[in-house]
SEZA-48694 format. One record per residue (C-alpha): y, x, z; residue number from 1; residue in three letters. Coordinates in Angstrom, 3 decimals. Each point is the difference from the previous one (the first is absolute). Last residue first. Layout:
// residues N
+----------+----------+----------+-----+-----+
!        v !        u !        w !   k !   r !
+----------+----------+----------+-----+-----+
!        Y !        X !        Z ! NUM ! ALA !
...
+----------+----------+----------+-----+-----+
// end
This chain:
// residues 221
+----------+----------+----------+-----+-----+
!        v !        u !        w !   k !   r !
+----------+----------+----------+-----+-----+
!    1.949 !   18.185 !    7.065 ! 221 ! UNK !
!   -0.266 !   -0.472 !    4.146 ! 220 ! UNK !
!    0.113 !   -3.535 !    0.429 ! 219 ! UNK !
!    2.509 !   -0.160 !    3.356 ! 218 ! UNK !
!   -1.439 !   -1.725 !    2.994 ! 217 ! UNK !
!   -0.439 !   -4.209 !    0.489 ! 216 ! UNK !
!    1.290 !   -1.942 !    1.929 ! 215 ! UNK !
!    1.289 !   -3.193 !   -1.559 ! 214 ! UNK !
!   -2.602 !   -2.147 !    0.887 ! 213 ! UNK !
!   -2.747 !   -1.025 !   -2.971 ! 212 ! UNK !
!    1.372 !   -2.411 !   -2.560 ! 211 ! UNK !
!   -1.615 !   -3.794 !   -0.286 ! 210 ! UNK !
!    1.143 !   -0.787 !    3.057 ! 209 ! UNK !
!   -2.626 !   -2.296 !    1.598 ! 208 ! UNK !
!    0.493 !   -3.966 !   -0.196 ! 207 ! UNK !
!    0.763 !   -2.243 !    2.573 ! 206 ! UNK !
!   -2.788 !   -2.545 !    0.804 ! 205 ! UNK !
!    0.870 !   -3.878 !   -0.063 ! 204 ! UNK !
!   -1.205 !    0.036 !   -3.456 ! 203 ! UNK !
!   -3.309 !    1.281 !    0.480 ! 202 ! UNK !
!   -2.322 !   -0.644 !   -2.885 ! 201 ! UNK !
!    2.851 !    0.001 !   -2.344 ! 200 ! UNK !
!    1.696 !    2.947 !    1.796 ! 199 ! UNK !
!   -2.718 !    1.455 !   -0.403 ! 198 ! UNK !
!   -0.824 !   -0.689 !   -3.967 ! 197 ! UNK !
!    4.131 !    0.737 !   -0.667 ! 196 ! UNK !
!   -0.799 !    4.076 !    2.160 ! 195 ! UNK !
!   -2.487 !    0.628 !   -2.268 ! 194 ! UNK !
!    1.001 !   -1.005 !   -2.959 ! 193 ! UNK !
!    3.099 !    1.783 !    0.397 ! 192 ! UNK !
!   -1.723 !    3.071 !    0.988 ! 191 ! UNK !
!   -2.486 !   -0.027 !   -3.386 ! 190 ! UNK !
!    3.161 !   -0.264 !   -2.058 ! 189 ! UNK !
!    1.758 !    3.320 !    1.437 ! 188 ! UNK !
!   -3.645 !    1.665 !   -0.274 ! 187 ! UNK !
!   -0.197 !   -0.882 !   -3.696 ! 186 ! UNK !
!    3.589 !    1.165 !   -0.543 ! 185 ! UNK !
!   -1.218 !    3.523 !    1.862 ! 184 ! UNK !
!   -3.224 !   -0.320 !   -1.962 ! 183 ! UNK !
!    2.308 !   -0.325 !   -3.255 ! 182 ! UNK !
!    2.476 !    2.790 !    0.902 ! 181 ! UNK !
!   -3.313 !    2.021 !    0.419 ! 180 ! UNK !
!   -1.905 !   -0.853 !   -3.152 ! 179 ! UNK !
!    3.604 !    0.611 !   -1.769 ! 178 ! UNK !
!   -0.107 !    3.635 !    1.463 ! 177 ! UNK !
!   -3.082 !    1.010 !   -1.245 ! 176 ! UNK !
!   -2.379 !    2.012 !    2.637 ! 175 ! UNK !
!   -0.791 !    3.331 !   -0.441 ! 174 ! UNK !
!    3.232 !    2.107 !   -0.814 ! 173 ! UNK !
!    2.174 !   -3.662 !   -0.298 ! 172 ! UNK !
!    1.880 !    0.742 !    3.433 ! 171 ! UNK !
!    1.420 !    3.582 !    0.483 ! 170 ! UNK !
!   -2.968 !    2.487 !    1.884 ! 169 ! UNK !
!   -0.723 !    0.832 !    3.077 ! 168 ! UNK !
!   -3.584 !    1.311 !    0.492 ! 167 ! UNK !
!   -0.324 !   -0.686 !    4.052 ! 166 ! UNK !
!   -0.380 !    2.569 !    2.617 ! 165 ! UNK !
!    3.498 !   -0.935 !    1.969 ! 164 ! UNK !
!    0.030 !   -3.984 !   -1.186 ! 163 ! UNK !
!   -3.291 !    0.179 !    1.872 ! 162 ! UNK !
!    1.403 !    2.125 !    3.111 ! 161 ! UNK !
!    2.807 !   -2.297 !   -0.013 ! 160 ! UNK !
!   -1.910 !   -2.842 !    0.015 ! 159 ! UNK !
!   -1.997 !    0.489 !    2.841 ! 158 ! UNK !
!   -2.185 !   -2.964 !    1.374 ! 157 ! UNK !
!    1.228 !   -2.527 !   -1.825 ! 156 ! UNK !
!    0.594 !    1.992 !   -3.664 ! 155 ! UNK !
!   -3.462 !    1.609 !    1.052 ! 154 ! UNK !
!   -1.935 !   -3.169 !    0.750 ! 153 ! UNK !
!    1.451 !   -2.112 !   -3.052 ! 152 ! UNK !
!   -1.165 !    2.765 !   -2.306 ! 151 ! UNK !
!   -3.417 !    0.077 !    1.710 ! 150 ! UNK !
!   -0.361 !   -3.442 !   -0.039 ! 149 ! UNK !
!    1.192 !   -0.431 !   -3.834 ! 148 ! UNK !
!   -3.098 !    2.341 !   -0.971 ! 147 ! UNK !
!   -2.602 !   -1.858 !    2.151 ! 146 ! UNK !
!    0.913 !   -2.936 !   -1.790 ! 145 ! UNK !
!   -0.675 !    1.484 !   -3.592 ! 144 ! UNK !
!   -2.973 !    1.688 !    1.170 ! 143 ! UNK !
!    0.426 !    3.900 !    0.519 ! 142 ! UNK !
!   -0.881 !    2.198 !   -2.942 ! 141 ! UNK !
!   -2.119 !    3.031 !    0.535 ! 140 ! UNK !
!   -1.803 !   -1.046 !   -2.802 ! 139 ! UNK !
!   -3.796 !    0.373 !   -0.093 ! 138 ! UNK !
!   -2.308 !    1.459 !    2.780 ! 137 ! UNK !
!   -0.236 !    0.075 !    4.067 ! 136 ! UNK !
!    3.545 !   -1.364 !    0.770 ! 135 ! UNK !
!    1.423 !    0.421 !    2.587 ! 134 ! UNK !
!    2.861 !    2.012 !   -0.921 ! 133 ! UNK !
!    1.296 !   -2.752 !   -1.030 ! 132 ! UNK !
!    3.461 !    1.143 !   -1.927 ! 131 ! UNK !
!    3.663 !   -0.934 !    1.237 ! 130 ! UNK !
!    2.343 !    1.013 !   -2.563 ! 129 ! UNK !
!    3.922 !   -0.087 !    0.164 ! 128 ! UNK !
!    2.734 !   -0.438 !   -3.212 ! 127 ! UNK !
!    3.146 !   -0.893 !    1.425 ! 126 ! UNK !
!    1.785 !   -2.028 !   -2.875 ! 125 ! UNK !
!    3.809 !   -0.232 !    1.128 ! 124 ! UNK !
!    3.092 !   -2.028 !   -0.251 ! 123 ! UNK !
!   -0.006 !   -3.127 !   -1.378 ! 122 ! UNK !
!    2.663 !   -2.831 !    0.002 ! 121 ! UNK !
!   -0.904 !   -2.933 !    0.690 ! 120 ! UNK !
!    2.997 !   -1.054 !    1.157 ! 119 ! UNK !
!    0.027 !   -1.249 !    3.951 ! 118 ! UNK !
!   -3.820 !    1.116 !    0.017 ! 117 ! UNK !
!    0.972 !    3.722 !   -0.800 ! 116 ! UNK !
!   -2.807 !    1.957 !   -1.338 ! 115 ! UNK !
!   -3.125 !    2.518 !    1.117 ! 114 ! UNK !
!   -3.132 !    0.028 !   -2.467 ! 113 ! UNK !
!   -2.831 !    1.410 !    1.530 ! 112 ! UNK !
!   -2.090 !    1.983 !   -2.600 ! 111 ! UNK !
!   -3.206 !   -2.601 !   -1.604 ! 110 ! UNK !
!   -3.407 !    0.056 !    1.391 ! 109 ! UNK !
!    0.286 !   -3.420 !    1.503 ! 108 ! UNK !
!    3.519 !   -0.717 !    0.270 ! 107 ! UNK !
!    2.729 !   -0.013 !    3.090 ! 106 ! UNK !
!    3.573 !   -0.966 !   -1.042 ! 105 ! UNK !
!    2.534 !    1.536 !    2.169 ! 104 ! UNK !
!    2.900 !   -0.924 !    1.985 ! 103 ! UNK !
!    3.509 !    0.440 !    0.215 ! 102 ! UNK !
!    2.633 !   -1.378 !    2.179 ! 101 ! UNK !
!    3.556 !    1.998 !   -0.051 ! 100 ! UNK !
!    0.582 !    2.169 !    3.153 !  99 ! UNK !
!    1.727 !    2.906 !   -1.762 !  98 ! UNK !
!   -1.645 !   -0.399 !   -3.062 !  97 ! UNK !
!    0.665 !    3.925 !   -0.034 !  96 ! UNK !
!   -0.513 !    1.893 !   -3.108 !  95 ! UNK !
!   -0.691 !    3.549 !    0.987 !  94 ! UNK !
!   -2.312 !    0.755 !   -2.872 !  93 ! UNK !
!   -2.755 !    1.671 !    1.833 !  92 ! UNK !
!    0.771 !   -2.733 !    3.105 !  91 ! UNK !
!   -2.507 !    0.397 !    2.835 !  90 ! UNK !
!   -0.591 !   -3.124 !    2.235 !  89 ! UNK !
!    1.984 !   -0.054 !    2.401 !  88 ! UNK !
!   -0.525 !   -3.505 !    1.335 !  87 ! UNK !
!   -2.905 !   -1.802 !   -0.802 !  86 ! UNK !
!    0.402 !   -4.005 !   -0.842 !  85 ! UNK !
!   -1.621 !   -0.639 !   -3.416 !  84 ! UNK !
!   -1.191 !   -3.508 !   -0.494 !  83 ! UNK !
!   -3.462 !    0.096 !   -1.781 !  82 ! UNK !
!   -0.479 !   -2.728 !   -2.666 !  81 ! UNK !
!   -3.870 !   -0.210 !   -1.033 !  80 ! UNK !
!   -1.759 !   -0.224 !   -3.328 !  79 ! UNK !
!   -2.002 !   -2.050 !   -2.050 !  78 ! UNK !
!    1.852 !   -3.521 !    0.340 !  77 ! UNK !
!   -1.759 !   -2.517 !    1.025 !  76 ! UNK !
!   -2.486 !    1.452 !    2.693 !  75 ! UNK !
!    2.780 !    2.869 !    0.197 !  74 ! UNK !
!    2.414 !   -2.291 !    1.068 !  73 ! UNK !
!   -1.994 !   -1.957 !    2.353 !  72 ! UNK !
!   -1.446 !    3.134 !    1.707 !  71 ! UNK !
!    3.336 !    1.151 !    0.654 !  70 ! UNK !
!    0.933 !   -3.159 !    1.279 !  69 ! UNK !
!   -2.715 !   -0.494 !    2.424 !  68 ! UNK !
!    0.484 !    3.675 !    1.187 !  67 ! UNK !
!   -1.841 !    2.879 !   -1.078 !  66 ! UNK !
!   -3.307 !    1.183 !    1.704 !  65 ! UNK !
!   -2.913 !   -2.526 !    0.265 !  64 ! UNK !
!    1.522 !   -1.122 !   -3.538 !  63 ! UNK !
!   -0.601 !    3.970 !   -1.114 !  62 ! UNK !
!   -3.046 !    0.042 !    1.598 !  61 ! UNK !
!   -1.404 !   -3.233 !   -1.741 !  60 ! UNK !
!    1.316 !    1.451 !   -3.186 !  59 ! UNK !
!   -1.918 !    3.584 !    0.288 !  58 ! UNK !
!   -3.503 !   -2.086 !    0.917 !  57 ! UNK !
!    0.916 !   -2.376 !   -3.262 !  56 ! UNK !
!    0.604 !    3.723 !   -2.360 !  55 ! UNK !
!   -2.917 !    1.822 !    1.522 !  54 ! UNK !
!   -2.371 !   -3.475 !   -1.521 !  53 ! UNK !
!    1.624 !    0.547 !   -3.192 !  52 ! UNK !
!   -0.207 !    3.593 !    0.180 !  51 ! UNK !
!   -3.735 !   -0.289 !    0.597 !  50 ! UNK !
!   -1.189 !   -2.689 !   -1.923 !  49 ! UNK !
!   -0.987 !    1.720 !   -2.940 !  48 ! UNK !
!   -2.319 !    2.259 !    2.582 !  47 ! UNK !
!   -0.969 !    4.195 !   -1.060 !  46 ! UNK !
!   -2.304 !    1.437 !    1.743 !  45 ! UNK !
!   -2.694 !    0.310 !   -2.993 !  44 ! UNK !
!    2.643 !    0.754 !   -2.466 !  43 ! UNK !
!    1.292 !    3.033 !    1.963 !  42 ! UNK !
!    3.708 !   -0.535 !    0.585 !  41 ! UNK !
!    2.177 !   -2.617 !   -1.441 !  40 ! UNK !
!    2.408 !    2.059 !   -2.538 !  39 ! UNK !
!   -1.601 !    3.526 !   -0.357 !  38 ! UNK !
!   -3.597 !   -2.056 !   -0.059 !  37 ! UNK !
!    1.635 !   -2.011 !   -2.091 !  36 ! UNK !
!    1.219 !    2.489 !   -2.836 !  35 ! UNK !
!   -3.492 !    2.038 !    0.820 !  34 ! UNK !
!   -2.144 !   -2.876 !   -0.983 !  33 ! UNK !
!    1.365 !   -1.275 !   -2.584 !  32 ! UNK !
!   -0.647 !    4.204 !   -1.353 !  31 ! UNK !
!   -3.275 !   -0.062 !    0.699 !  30 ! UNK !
!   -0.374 !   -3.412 !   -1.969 !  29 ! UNK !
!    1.800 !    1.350 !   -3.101 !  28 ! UNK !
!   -2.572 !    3.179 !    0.299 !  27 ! UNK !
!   -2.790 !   -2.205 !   -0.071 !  26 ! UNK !
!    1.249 !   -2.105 !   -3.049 !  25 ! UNK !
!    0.604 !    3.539 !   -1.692 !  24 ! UNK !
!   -3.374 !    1.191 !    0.492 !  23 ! UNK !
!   -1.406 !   -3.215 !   -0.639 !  22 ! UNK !
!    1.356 !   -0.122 !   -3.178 !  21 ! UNK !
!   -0.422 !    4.250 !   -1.029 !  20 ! UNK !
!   -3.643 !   -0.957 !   -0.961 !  19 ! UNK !
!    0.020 !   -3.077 !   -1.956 !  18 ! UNK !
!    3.094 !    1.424 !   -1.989 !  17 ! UNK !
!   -1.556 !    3.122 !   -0.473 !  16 ! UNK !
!   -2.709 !   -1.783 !   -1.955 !  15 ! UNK !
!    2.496 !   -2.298 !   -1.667 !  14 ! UNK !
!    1.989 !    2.677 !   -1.214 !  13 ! UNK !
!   -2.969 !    1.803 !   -1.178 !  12 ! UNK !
!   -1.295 !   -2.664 !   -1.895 !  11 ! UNK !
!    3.495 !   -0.526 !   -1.735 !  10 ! UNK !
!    0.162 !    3.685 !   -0.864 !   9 ! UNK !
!   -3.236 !   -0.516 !   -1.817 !   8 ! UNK !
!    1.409 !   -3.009 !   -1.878 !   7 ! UNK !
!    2.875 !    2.086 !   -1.038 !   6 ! UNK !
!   -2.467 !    3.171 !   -1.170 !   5 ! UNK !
!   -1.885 !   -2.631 !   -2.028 !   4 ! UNK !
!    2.264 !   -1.548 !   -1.790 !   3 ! UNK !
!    2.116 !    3.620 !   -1.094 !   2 ! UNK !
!   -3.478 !    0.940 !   -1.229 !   1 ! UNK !
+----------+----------+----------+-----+-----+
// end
């Protein structure tokens, strides 16, 4: 008796089984379907190559844009040096650098990190986003390039309104400090070769300052 009613339980497992598979298989596939239709757009519209292809049209603006060097370091590097150099800019914490040079590491979709070349020494995160607004479906994400041009844009065009509306926070919130003492050590390194493989090619030339002019406003902190 005990036989039989396991082997008839068995049947039935197997029956429902055979009908709750595709069932579940379908509903596995629906639901594939929604993660990257919420991710990429509609599956039918949506192109593999298109971010990579965003990403080479965003870095050919950003050379046309930046200067040689500033393309060169973040061709090699990753990220840009921006020398600050508004005056007034608002101080929350009314620490004056009282004419000191500072300047400001630009990332792609990481905060602006603001530090003193002559030390390293860090001294903000400002947290800004710059969202395409162009875009018809997916992530509202800008391209990598197109991220560090719009940060480079406002800190040149108007820094102190961008320090202004900024997310300040102490450095190591988003970014880890050691990364950035090691990109600043990187970027020391990456100047030195620099300026040795021109004045190798052109020995006769005189070679650039390697600091930017002493004229720049107070950091507001």
């Amino acid at each position: 008796m005990t036989v039989a009613l396991i082997a008839t339980a068995l049947v039935i497992l197997a029956l429902l089984s055979e009908i709750a598979l595709p069932t579940i298989e379908r509903k596995l596939d629906e639901r594939r379907a929604r993660r990257e239709a919420r991710r990429h757009g509609p599956p039918g519209n949506y192109d593999p190559g298109r971010e990579r292809r965003a990403e080479q049209r965003a870095r050919e603006l950003l050379k046309s844009c930046v200067n040689e060097e500033e393309w060169a370091m973040y061709r090699d590097l990753g990220f840009i040096r921006v020398w600050g150099g508004q005056a007034g800019l608002p101080a929350d914490a009314a620490r004056d650098l009282r004419g000191v040079p500072y300047a400001y590491l630009v990332y792609p979709h990481k905060p602006i990190v603001a530090y003193l070349p002559q030390t390293a020494t860090l001294l903000n995160e400002y947290c800004v986003e710059f969202p395409d607004e162009t875009r018809p479906y997916g992530s509202a994400r800008l391209p990598d390039s197109d991220d560090v041009l719009a940060k480079w844009m406002a800190l040149k065009g108007d820094e102190r309104r961008l320090i202004a509306e900024a997310n300040l926070h102490l450095p190591g919130r988003q970014i880890d400090p050691k990364q950035v003492q090691r990109d600043i050590w990187r970027l020391g390194r990456w100047e030195r070769e620099r300026l040795a493989r021109r004045a190798a090619a052109d020995p006769g030339a005189s070679s650039p300052p390697a600091a930017r002019p002493n004229n720049p406003g107070p950091l507001g902190i």
